[in-house]
C-alpha positions in Angstrom: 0.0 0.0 0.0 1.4 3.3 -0.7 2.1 6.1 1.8 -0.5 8.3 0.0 -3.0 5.7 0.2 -2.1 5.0 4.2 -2.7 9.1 4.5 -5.6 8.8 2.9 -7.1 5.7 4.5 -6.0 7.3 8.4 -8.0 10.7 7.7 -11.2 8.4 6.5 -10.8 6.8 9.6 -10.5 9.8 11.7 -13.7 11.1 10.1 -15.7 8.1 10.4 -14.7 8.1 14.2 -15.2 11.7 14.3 -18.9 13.0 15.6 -20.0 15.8 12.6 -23.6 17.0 13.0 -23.8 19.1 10.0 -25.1 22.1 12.0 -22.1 22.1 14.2 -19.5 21.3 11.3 -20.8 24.0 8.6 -20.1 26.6 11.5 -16.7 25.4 11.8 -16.0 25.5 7.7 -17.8 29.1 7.9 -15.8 30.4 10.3 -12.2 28.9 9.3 -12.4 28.5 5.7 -15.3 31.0 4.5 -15.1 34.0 7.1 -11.4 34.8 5.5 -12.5 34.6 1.9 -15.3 37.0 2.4 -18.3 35.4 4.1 -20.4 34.5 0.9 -20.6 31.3 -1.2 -22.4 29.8 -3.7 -25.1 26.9 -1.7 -24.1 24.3 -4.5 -20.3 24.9 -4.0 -20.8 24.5 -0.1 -22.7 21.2 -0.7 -19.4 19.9 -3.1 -17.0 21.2 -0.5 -18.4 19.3 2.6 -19.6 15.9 0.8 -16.1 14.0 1.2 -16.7 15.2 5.1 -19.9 12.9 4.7 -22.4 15.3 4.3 -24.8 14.9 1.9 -26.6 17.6 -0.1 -29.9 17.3 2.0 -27.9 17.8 5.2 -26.2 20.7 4.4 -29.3 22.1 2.7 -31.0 21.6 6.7 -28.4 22.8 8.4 -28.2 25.9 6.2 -31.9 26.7 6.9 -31.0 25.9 10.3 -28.3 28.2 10.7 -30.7 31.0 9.3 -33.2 30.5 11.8 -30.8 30.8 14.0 -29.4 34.0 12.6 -26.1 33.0 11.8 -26.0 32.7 8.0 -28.5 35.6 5.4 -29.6 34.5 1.6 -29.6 36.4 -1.5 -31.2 34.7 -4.6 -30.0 35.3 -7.8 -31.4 33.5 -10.5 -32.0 29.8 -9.4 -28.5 30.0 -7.0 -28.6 30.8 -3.8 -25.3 32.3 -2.0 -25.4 32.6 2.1 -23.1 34.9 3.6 -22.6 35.3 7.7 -25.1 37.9 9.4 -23.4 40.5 11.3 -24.3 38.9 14.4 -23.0 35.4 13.3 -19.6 37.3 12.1 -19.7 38.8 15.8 -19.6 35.3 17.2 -16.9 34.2 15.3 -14.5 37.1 16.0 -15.4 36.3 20.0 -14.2 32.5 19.4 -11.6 33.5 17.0 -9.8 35.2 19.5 -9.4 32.1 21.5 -9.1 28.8 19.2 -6.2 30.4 16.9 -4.9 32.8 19.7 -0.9 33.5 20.3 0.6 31.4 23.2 -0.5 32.8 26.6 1.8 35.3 28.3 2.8 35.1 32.3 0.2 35.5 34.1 0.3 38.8 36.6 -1.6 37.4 39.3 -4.6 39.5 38.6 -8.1 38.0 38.5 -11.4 39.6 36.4 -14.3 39.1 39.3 -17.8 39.5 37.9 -20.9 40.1 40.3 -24.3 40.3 39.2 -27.1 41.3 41.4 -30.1 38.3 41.0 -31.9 40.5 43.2 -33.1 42.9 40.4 -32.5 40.0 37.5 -35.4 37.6 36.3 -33.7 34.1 36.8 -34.2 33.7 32.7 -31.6 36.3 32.7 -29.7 35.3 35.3 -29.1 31.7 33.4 -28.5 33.6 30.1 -25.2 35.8 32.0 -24.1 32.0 33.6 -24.3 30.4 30.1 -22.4 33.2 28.8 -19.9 33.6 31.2 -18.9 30.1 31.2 -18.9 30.2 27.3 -15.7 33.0 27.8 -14.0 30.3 30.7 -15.3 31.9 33.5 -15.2 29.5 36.5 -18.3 30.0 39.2 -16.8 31.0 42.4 -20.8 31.6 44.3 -24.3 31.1 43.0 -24.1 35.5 41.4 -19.7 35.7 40.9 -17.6 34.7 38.2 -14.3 35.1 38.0 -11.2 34.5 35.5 -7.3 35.2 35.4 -7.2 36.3 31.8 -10.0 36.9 30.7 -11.3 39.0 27.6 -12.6 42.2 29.0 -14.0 43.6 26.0 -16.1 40.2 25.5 -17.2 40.5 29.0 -18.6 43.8 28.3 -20.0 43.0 24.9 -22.6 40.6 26.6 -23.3 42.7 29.6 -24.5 44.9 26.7 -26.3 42.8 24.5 -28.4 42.0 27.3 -29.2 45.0 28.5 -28.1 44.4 32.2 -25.2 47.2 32.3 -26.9 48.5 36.2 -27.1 44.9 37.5 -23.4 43.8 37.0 -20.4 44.9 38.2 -16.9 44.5 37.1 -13.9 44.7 39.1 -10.5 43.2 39.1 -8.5 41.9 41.8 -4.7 41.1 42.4 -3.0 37.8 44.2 -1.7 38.8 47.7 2.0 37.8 46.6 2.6 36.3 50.1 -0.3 34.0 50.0 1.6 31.6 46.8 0.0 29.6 43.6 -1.6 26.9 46.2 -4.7 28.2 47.3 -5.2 29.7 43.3 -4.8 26.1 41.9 -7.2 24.8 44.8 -9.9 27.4 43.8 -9.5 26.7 40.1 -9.7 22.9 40.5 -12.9 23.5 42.6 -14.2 26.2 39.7 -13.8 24.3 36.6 -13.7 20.4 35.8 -10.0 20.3 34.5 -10.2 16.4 34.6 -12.5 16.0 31.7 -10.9 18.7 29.3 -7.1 17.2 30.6 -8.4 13.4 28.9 -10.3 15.4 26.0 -7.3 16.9 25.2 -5.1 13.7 25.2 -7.5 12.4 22.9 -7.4 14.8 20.7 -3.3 14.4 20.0 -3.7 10.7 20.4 -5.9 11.2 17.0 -3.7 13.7 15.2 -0.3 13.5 16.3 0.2 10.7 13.9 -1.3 12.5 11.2 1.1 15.4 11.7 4.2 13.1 11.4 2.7 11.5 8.1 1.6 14.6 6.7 5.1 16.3 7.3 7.3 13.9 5.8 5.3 14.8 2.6 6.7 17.1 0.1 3.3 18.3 -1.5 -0.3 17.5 0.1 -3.2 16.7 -1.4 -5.5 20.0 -1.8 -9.1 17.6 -0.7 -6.8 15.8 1.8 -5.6 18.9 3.3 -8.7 20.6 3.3 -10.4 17.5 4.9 -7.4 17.6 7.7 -7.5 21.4 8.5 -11.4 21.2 8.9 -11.1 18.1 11.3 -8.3 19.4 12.6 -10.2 22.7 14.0 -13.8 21.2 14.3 -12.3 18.9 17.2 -9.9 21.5 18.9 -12.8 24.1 18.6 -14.8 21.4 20.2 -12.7 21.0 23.4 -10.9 24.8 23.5 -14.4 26.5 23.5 -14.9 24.7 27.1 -11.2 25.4 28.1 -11.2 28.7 30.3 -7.4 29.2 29.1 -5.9 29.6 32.8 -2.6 30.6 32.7 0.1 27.7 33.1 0.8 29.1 36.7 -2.1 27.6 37.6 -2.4 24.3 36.0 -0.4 21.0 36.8 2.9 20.3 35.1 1.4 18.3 33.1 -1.5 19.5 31.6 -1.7 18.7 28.0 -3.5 21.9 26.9 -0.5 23.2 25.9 0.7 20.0 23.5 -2.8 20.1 21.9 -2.0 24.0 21.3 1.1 23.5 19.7 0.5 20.4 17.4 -3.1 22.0 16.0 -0.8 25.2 15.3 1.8 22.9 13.4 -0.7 20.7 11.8 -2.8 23.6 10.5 0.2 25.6 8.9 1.3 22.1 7.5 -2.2 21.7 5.5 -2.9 25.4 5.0 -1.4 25.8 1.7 -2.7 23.0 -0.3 -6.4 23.5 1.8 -6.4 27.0 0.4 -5.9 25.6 -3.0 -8.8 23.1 -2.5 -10.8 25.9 -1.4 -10.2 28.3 -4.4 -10.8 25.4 -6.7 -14.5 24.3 -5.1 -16.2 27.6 -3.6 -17.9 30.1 -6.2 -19.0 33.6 -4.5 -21.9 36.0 -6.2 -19.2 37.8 -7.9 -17.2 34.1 -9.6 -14.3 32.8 -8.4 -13.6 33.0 -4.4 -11.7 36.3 -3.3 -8.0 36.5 -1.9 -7.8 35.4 1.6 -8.4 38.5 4.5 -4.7 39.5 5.6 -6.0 38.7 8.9 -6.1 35.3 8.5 -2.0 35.0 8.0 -2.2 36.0 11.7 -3.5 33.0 13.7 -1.8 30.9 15.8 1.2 33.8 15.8 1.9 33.5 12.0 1.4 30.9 9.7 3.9 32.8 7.3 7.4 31.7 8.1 7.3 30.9 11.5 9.5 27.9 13.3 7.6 25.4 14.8 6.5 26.4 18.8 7.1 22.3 19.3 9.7 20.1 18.0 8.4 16.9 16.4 10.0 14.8 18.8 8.4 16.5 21.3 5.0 16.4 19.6 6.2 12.2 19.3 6.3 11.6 22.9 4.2 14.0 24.8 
């Protein structure tokens, strides 16, 4: 059997064992492969695109409508094509997660915490739910029933939903430093007791159990396959998007030695520059816009994971081998 044939046969398998609801897996193409290219494409080249992913047309044509209802993704018609593009509040949610799944490695931390309170006095508990759900969407752990807190967390996203919902007098933000001559212990004890590091420590792990050996196929290959790569880079992000959206990013001070966040971080990094070339081909080739052919990629998109123009790996592949 040849090697391309083993590559090919290993990201099959990975798919097959792979769970993609369409819904869930159309977001993740929009927002890694489409976002940068515009936001807009032709239905029928979306429905080519995603088949070898095992979607078929009616599935994608569901989780379209789907995705409307849901006010991530507007039609046009013109003629007998349709072309969806991102709303503005679906492009919103992306830029939120985009600034955490293809984020530059963490600096130190500084020992300062983000505490947020919110008053469930004055709040319908409909609302209240809504702030949880959101908070722990941006890693927040839950200190008490009404305050959050968070080492690093995104202030500007933290204000963003206080605003959406309308609750700017019934929360308040305020930050808080480390008492230096208190140590790291009773911070780890609080963040063990705030967020269930156990699960995400053996999600991670499985993810680089199920792409580390891709990585050291893929990068003894001198040119990729354009569907192959494209197949890998979508896989690639639809797991680690998967697990990362659920991982409040603590700073290393405050996890075990061990924890295998930081692995996972490094390999999807290599892994995705690895397949980015040849998965920009494929896409160029197999999405159509309003206007023809797909535009040039956003110069923004050159930027994730710290530069995927001529940057040295963050991990060596002997380290991605045997941690």
């Amino acid at each position: 059997m040849s090697k391309n044939k083993k590559i090919q046969d290993a990201i099959i398998e990975l798919r097959d064992k792979t769970t993609l609801r369409a819904k869930s897996l159309l977001v993740t193409v929009y927002g890694d492969a489409i976002l940068p290219h515009g936001g807009s494409v032709w239905l029928g080249s979306l429905i080519n695109l995603v088949e070898p992913l095992g979607l078929s047309e009616r599935m994608v044509r569901t989780a379209v409508f789907r995705l409307s209802k849901d006010q991530w993704l507007t039609s046009t018609q013109i003629g007998r094509r349709s072309y969806y593009k991102l709303t503005e509040i679906g492009r919103r949610r992306f830029e939120t997660a985009h600034r955490r799944i293809y984020a530059s490695p963490q600096k130190s931390w500084n020992g300062e915490w983000l505490m947020v309170v919110v008053n469930k006095a004055n709040l319908p508990q409909e609302t209240r739910d809504q702030l949880r759900r959101e908070f722990q969407w941006l890693g927040f752990g839950t200190v008490s029933p009404n305050v959050f807190a968070h080492p690093a967390a995104d202030i500007r996203a933290v204000r963003q939903i206080i605003q959406d919902l309308d609750v700017t007098d019934q929360v308040v933000t305020m930050g808080a430093r480390a008492d230096r001559h208190s140590g790291t212990a009773p911070h780890r004890n609080m963040v063990h007791s705030s967020w269930d590091l156990d699960q995400l420590s053996k999600d991670y792990n499985h993810f680089l159990d199920a792409f580390r050996p891709l990585y050291h196929a893929l990068s003894g290959e001198s040119e990729i396959n354009p569907e192959s790569a494209f197949m890998v880079r979508t896989l690639l992000i639809h797991e680690y998007r998967r697990i990362m959206l659920r991982d409040p990013m603590l700073p290393d001070e405050l996890l075990n030695t061990d924890w295998p966040g930081s692995t996972a971080a490094s390999l999807c990094a290599n892994l995705y520059r690895l397949c980015t070339p040849s998965a920009e081909k494929h896409l160029e080739n197999q999405l159509e816009t309003a206007e023809g052919p797909l535009p040039d990629v956003s110069p923004y998109f050159f930027n994730r994971f710290g530069g995927l123009d001529g940057i040295a790996e963050t991990t060596s592949n002997e380290e991605l081998l045997t941690l």
